[in-house]
C-alpha positions as CSV (number, residue, x, y, z in Angstrom):
1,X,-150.6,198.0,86.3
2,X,-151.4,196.1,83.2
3,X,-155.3,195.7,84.2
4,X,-155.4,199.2,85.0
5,X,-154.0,200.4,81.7
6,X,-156.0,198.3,79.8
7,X,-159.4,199.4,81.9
8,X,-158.2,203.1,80.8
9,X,-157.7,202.1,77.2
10,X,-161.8,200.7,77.0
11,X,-162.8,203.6,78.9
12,X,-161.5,205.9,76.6
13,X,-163.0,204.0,73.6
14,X,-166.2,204.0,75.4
15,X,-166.1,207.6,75.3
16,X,-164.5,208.1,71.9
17,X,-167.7,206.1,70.7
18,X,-170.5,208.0,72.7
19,X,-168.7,211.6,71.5
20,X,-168.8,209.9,68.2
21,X,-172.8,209.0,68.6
22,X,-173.4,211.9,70.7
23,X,-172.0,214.8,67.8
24,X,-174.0,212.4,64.8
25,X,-177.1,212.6,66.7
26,X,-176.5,216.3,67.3
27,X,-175.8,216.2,63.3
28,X,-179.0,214.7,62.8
29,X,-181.4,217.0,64.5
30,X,-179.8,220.0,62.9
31,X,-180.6,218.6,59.6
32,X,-183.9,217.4,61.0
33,X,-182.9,213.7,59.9
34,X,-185.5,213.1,63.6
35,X,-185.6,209.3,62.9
36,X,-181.8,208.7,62.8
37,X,-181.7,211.1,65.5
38,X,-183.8,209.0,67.6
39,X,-182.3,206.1,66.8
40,X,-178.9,207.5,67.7
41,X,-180.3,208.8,71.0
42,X,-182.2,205.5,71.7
43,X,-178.9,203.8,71.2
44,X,-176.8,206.2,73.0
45,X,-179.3,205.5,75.9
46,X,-178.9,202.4,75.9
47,X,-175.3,202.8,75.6
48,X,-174.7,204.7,78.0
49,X,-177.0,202.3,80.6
50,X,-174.8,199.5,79.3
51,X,-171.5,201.5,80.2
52,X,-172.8,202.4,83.8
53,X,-173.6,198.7,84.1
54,X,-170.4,197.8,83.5
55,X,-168.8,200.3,85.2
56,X,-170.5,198.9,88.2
57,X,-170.2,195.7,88.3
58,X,-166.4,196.3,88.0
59,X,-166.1,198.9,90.6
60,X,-168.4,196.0,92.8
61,X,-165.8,192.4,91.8
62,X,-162.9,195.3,92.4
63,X,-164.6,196.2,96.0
64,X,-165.0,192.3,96.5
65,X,-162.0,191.1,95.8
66,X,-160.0,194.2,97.9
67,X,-162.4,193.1,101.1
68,X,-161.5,189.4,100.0
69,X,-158.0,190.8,100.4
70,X,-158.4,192.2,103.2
71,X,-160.0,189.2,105.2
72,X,-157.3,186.9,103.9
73,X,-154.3,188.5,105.4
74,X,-156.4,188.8,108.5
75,X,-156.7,185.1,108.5
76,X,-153.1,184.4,107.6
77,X,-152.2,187.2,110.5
78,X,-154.7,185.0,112.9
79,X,-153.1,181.6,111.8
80,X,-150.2,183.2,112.7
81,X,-150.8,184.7,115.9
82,X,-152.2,181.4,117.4
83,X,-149.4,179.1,116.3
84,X,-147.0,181.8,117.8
85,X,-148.9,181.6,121.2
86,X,-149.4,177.7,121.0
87,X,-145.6,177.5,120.6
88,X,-144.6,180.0,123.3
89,X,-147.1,178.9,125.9
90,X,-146.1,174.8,125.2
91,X,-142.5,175.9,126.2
92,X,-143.8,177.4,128.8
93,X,-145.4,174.0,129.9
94,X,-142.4,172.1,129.0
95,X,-140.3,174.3,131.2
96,X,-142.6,174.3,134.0
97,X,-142.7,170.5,134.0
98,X,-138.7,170.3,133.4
99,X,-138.3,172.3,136.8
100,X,-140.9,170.0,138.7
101,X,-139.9,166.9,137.9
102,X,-135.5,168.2,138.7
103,X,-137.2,170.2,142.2
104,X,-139.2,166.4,142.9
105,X,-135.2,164.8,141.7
106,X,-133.9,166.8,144.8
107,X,-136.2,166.7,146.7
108,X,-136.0,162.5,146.6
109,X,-132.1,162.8,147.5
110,X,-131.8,165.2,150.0
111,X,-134.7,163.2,151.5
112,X,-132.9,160.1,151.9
113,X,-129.7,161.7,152.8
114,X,-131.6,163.2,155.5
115,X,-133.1,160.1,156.5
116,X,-129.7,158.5,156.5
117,X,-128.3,161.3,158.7
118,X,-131.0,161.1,161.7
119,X,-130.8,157.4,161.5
120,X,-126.7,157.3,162.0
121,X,-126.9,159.7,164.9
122,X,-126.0,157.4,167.9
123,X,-128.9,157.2,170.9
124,X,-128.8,159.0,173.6
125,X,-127.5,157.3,177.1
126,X,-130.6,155.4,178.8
127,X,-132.1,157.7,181.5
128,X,-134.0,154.8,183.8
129,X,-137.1,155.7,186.1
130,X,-136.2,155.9,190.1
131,X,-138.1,152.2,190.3
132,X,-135.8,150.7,187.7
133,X,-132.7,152.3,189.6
134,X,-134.4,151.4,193.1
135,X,-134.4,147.8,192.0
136,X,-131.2,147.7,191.1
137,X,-129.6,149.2,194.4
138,X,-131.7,146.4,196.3
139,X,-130.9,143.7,193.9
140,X,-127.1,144.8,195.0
141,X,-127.3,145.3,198.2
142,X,-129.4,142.0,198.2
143,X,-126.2,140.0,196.3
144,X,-124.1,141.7,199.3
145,X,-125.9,140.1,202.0
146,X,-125.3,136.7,200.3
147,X,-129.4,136.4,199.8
148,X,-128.6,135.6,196.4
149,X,-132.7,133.8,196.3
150,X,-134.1,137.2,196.6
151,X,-131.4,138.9,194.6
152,X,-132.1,136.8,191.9
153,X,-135.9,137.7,192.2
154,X,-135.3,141.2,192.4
155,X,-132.3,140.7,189.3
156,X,-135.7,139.3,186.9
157,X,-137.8,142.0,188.0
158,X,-135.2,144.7,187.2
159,X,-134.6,142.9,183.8
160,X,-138.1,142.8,182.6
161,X,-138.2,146.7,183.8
162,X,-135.4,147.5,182.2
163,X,-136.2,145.7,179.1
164,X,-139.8,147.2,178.4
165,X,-138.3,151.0,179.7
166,X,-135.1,150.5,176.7
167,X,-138.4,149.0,173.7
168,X,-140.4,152.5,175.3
169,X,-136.9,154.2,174.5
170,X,-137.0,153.2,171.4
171,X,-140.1,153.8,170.2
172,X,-139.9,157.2,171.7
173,X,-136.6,157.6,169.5
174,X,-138.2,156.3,166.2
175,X,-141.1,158.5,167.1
176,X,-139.4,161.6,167.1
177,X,-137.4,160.4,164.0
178,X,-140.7,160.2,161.8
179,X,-141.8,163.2,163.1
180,X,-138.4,165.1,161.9
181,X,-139.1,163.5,158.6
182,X,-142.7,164.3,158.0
183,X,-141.3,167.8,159.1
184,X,-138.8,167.6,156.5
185,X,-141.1,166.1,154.0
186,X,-143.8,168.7,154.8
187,X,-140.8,171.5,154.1
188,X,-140.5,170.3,150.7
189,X,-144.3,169.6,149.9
190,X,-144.3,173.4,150.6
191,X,-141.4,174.6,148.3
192,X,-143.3,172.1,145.7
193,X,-146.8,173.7,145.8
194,X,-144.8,177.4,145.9
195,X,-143.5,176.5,142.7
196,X,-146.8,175.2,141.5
197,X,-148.2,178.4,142.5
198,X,-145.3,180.7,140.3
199,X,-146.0,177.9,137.4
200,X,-149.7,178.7,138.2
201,X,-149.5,182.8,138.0
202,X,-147.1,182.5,135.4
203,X,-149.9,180.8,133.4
204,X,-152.4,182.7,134.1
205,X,-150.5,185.9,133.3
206,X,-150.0,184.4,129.7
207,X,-153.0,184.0,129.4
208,X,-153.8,187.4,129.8
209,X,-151.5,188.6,127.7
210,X,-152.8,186.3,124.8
211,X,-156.5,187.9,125.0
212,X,-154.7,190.8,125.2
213,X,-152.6,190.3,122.3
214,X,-156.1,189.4,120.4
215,X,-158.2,191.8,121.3
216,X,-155.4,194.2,119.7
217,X,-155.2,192.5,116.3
218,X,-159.1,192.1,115.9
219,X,-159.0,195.9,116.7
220,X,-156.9,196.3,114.1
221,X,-158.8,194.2,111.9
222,X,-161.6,196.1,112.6
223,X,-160.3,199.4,111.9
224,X,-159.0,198.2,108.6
225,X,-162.2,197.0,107.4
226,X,-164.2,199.7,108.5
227,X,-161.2,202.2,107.1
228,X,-161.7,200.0,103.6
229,X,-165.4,200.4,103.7
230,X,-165.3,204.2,104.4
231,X,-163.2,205.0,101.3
232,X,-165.7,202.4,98.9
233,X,-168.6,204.3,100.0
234,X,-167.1,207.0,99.1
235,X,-165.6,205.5,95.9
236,X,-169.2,204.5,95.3
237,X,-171.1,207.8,95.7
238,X,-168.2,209.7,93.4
239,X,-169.0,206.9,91.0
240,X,-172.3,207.5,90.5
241,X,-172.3,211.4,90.5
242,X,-169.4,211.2,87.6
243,X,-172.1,208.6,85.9
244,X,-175.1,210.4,86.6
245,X,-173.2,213.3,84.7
246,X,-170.7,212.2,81.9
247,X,-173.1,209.5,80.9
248,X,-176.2,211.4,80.4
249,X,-177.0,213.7,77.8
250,X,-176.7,216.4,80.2
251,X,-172.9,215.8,80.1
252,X,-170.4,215.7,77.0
253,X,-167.3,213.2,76.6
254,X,-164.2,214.6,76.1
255,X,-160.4,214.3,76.8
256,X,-160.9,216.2,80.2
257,X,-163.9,213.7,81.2
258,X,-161.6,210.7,80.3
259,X,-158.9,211.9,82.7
260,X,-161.1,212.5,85.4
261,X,-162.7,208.9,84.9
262,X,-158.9,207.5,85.2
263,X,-158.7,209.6,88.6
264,X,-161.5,207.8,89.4
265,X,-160.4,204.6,88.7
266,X,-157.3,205.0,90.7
């Protein structure tokens, strides 16, 4: 407000002083005093060329500094925007890894409790192949007759059978153990890569909504500028037609021309 006041206060002495030039030159050619009037129209010339200059080059640091202005707060706004987003979408990451690393947690206990379960579950009664059994009926009925040679034969055979059918038993059973496991292991490598999957969309949707979110304030920093430009245009061409008027000798200063110059300035 100050500045403003005190640009009114020189403008109005500017024109005080051309009025004043402008009425002694007017004396001076009505008492044909030509070389005065000359010199007071030479100096009012360059007077008022001097005024417009000024005039100018004020209206253009004023212009400056409100663009100046204007790209400033759209740099803060920017600054601002980013570190917002940069915040927001490292929570997001921290979350996201929180709730991996407590569903990998789980997933490693219920594993081994699962593990623990199958293993503890007691084996299933030995179902022996019809040679196994065969050989045991004769090694019996053998032992019976008293031909305990040949039972005894019989008795080694069935053993050895018996042994390699209860190892194939086993394996079988600790076969279809590993295979419950990879099963359950596969069942939680799935609800693993499903929550990778929701981190991943969730991402890619903030993402989105970032470039989004930019494109809206660059739009708006667009409009701003080319709002601020519109109006010094047009600051610009009123400028000059008030000059080209009230500082020529087509044009007279007066009270009325020193209020419509502080319209101008406002």
């Amino acid at each position: 407000m100050g500045d403003t006041g005190g640009m009114e206060t020189e403008d109005t002495a500017v024109q005080d002083f051309l009025q004043i030039l402008e009425e002694h030159r007017k004396n001076c050619e009505r008492q044909g005093k030509y070389v005065e009037a000359e010199i007071a129209k030479n100096r009012l010339e360059e007077l008022r060329q001097h005024e417009e200059n000024r005039r100018r080059e004020a209206m253009r640091s004023r212009q400056i500094a409100e663009r100046l202005g204007v790209e400033e707060a759209h740099m803060l706004e920017f600054q601002q925007f980013n570190a917002l987003w940069d915040k927001r979408m490292a929570e997001f990451e921290q979350k996201s890894a929180d709730l991996e690393e407590a569903m990998k947690e789980r997933h490693g206990t219920e594993l081994m409790e699962y593990i623990r379960n199958a293993q503890s579950e007691p084996l299933r009664k030995p179902k022996f192949s019809k040679e196994l059994l065969n050989l045991r009926k004769i090694q019996q009925t053998l032992a019976k007759q008293k031909e305990y040679a040949e039972a005894h034969k019989i008795k080694l055979k069935a053993d050895n059978l018996e042994a390699f059918e209860l190892e194939k038993m086993r394996n079988q059973h600790q076969m279809k153990l590993s295979n419950v496991v990879e099963k359950f292991k596969a069942k939680q490598t799935s609800e693993l890569q499903a929550l990778r999957k929701r981190v991943q969309t969730g991402r890619e949707e903030q993402k989105k909504q970032r470039q989004l979110d930019l494109e809206r304030l660059l739009q708006r920093y667009q409009n701003v500028k080319s709002e601020l430009e519109s109006q010094q245009n047009i600051e610009r061409i009123r400028a000059e037609k008030f000059m080209s008027y009230h500082l020529t000798s087509k044009g007279s200063p007066n009270a009325s021309v020193n209020n419509s110059m502080r319209e101008q300035s406002r």
